[in-house]
N, C-alpha and C positions, 0 to 999 in steps of 0.2 A: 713726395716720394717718387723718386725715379721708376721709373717702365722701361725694365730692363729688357727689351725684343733685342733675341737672337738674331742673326740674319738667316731667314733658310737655305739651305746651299745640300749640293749633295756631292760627297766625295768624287775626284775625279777617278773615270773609271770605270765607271758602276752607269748604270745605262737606266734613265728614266722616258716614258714618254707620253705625249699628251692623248687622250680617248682617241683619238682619227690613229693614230701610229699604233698605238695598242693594240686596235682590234684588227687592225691589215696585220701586225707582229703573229696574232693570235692565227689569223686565216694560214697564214705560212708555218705555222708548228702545227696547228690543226691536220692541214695538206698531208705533211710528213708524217705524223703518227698515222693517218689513215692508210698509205702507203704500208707503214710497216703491218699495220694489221692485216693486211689484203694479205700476206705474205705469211700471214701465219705466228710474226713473231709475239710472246708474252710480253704483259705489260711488268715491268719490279721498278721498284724506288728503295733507294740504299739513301742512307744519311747522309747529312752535307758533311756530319763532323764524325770524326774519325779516331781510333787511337792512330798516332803518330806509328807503331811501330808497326803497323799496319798498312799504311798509308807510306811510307817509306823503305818496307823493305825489299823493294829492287828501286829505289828511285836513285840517282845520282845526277851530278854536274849541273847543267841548268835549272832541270826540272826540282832539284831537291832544294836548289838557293831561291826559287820561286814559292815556296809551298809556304803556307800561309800556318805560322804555329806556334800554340801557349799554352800555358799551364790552365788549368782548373782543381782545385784541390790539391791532392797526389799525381793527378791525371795528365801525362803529356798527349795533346791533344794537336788535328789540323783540319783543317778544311781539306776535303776532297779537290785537285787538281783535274781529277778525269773521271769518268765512268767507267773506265775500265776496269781498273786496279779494284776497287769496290766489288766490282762483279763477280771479281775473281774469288776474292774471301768472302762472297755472299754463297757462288758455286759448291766449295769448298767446306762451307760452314752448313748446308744443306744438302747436301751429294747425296744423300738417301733417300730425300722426301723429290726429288727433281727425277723427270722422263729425258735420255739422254737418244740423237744430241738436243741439249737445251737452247732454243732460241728464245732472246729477250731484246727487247728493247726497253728504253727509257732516255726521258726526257728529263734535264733537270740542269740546274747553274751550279757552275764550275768555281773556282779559283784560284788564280794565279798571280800573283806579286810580281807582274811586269810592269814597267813602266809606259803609262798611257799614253795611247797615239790615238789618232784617230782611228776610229772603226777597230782597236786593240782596245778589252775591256780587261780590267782584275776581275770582275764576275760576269760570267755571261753564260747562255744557254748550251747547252751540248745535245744533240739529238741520234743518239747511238743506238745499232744493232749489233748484236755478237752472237754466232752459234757456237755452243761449246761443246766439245765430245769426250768419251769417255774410253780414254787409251788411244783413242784414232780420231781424223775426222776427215772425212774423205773431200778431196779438193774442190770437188763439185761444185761445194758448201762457198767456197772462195768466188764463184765462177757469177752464183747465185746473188751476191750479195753487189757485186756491178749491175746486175740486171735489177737491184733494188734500187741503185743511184741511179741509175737512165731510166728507172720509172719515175721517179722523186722529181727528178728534174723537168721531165717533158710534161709532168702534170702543174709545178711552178711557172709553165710558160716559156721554159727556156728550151731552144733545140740545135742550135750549135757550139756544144761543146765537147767537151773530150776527156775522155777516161783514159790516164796516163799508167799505166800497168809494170812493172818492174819483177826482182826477186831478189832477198836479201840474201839467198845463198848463194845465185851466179857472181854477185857483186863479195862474198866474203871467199867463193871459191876463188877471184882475181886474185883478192890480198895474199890467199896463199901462195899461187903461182907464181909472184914477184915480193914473196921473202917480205909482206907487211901484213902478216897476222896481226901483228901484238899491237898494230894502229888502227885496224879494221873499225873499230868505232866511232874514233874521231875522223879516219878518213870518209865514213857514213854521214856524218855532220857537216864535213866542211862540202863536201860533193851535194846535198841537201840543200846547201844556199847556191847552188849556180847561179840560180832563177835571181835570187835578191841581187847579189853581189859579182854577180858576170863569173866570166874564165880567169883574167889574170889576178884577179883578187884570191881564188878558189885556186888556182898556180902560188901562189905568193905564201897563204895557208901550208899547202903541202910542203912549202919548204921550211916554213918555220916551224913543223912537227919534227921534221928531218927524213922527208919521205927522200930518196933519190931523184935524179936528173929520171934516169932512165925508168925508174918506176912510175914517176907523173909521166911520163908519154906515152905508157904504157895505158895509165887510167885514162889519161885524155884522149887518145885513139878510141879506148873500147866505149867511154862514155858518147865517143862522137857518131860509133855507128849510126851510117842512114838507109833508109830505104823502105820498101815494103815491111809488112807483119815477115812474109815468109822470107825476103831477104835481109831483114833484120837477125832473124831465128839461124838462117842458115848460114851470116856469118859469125856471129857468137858460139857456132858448135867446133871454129877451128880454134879459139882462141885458148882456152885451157882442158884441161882432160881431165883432172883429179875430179873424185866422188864427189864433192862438196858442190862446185860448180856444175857437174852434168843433171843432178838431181835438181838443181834450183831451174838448167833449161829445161828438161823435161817437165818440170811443175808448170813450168813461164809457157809451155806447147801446150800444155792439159790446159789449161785457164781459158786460153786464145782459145782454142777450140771450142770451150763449152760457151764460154761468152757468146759467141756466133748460134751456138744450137738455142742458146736460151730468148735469142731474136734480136740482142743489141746490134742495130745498126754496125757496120764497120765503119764507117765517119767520126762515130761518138765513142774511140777506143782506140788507143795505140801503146805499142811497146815504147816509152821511154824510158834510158839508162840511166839519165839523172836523178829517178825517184829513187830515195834513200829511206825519208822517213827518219827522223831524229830523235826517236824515242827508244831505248833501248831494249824493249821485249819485244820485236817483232821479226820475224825468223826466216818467215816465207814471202807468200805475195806481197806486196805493197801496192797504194794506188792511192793518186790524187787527180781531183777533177777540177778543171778549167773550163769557164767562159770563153769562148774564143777569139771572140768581140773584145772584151775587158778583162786584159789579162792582169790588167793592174789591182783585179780584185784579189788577184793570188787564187792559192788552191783554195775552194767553194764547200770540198767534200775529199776526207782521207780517211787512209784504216790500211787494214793487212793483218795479216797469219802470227799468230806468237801459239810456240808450240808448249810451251810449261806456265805459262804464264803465276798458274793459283800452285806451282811449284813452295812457293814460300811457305802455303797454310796447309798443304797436304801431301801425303808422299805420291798420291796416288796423279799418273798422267793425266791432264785434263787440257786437251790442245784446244785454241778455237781461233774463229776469222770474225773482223770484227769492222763496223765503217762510221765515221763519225761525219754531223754535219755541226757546225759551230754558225748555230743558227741568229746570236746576237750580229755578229760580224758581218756576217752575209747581209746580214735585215738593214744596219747601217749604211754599207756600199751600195749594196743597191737603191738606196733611198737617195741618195747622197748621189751616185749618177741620174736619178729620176728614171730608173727602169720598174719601177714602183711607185703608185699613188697611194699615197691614204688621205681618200678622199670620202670614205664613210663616217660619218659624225655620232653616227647613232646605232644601237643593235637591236632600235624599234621598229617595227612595221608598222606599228599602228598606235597613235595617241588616241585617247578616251579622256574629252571632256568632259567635267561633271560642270552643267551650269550657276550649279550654286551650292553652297554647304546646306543641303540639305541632305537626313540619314537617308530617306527614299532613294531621292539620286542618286546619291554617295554606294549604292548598295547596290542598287541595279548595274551602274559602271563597272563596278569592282566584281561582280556575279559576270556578266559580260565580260571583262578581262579574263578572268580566271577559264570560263569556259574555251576562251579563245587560245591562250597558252594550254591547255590540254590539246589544242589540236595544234599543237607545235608553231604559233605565228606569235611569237616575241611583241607582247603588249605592254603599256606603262600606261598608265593614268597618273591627270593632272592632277595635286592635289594641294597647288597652293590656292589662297582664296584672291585672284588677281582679276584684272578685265581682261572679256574674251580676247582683245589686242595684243596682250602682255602673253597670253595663253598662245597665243598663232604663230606671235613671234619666235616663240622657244621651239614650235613644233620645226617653223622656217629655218632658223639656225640650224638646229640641228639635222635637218633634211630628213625627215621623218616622213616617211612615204605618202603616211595616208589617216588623218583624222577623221573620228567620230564625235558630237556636240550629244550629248544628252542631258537634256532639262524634263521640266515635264508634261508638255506636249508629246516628246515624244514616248516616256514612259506609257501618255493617256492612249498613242494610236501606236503604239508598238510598233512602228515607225522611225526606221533614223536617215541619214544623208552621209554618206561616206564621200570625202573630199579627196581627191587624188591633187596632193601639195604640187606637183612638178607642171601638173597643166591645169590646176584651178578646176576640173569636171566635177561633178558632185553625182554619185546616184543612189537614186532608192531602196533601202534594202528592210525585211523585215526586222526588227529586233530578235536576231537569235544567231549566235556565233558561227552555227553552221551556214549559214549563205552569207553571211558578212567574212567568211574565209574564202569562201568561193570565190565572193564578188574579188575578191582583194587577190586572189591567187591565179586569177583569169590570165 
């Protein structure tokens, strides 16, 4: 009879990776949630799987042909695409029991039915904050939420980058001013890809919507403004007058401003008119953050202001600001330029040999482990029955800081030798967890 093996294979896409990648993956989600909490934000988790009509209703055009969905039962069902939209109907569905405004964060895998590229998953991590407000939310809240990404970042290691700052209403006041309302959204999208796709391709676009000659030079001038924060500002206040526009500068002064009181460097922040942001709830700020060094990694970290967003499940206002770090992605590129090692093998501090299958041994080791994980020092014992060889080897592989041998010598003189693997020194310590942590924590 045949032996029928599968081949194992893991759909492309989907992001696996070996113990050394995992636990550096894990150190870099760790970072960020720590981050968020310093900050104050709640922890929630929302479902991967969703009703569709839930999950769909403000989605359209790319985002909706990307969304991942099937029947069950009766049930039209999808996979969550974002953490936003969730948060919104979680808001919305609890408004009474939540202290407003409501900060959360969460961490959790996404999906999306793109087609895989490198360092582009269909599933991959999202590591988002959003404060939400109740009828208002004061900009502040927007201002605060960069001084979360230029914490996030400079504790990841990195300090030359740049918070790209825009506003979706000085950019929707333009379209009114040059008579392209009714395109304002695709002109958001096609303005969105500068960065990928250069100028004359993003020229080329606007024509085949049917924008004008003189309307594209109108966008391309104002996208082009250079200069200062304050000569950026002060020439964008001659360009259109209407309410829609002045309230998006004004918002775009208030932000600059508070960003500066909140201590972000002015290096790691500028007004760019290219950010659009291609998702279609977001109303206010917007902002994407760059490597400076490696712009090739693309935006690192995005988000911005959606004023109704939980519109669809409630009648009541509920605005908020919100920033997303798409932390599969990032964790790939940067591994992939080598601006990250994962070079930890192990998340032991300390192996415990037991010298022989014996229950004495066996008990003492495992009493000693246990003791030592109460005091917070991540212990394993050996517990295959191998030669001490075979036993060293594995501690060596895996780079395991610092073994302990107990047999019964030393059970007789309560007595052991703790081995420092990296330089071979061995010292003395009594049998008892509290100075074998010491020793080891010196």
């Amino acid at each position: 009879m045949e032996n029928n093996i599968i081949e194992p294979r893991t759909l492309a896409g989907f992001m696996e990776l070996l113990p050394s990648e995992q636990i550096l993956f894990n150190q870099m989600k760790d970072t960020i949630e720590g981050v968020y909490k310093s900050y104050g934000f709640l922890p929630l988790d929302t479902p991967i799987i969703e009703l569709s009509e839930i999950l769909l209703a403000k989605a359209g055009g790319e985002t909706e042909k990307q969304i991942y969905r099937f029947t069950k039962g009766d049930n039209d069902l999808s996979l969550r695409f974002d953490l936003t939209v969730p948060l919104a109907k979680y808001v919305a569905k609890n408004y009474g029991n939540l202290s407003f405004p409501f900060r959360r964060y969460q961490i959790g895998k996404v999906y999306r039915g793109e087609k895989p590229q490198k360092g582009r998953y269909r599933e991959f991590y999202q590591c988002d904050i959003d404060v939400i407000g109740d009828g208002e939310l004061d900009i502040s809240n927007d201002a605060e939420l960069l001084n979360v990404i230029y914490t996030i970042f400079t504790k990841l290691g990195f300090n030359d980058f740049t918070i790209r700052i825009n506003n979706r209403k000085i950019l929707n006041g333009l379209f009114e001013e040059i008579g392209q309302k009714e395109n304002a959204e695709e002109i958001l999208r096609i303005i969105d890809k500068i960065e990928k796709i250069g100028k004359e391709a993003v020229i080329k676009e606007f024509k085949e919507l049917g924008v004008s000659e003189n309307a594209i030079n109108k966008i391309n001038s104002f996208i082009e403004i250079t200069g200062t924060t304050e000569e950026k500002l002060a020439k964008l206040e001659t360009i259109a007058q209407n309410e829609t526009y002045q309230s998006g500068i004004n918002e775009l002064k208030e932000v600059i401003k508070k960003v500066g009181l909140f201590g972000v460097p002015q290096q790691n922040y500028e007004i760019d008119l290219t950010i659009a942001r291609g998702l279609d709830y977001y109303t206010g700020t917007v902002c994407e953050t760059f490597l400076n060094k490696y712009k090739e990694l693309g935006s690192v970290c995005s988000g911005g202001r959606y004023e109704n967003l939980a519109g669809n499940y409630t009648n009541k206002k509920l605005p908020g600001v919100g920033v997303s770090i798409g932390l599969s992605r990032l964790f790939y590129k940067l591994n992939e330029l080598g601006l990250i090692n994962a070079s930890q093998k192990s998340i032991s501090k300390l192996l415990i040999i037991p010298m022989a299958e014996n229950d004495t041994i066996l008990k003492k080791a495992t009493e000693l482990a246990n003791n030592l994980r109460a005091l917070n020092i991540n212990t394993e014992v050996y517990l295959s029955n191998k030669k001490l060889k075979a036993k060293m080897k594995y501690a060596d592989k895996l780079e395991i800081p610092y073994i302990i041998v107990i047999g019964e010598d030393e059970i007789n003189t309560k007595t052991i030798k703790i081995k420092n693997m990296a330089t071979g020194e061995e010292q003395e310590a009594e049998l008892d967890a509290a100075i074998v942590a010491k020793k080891i924590e010196l």
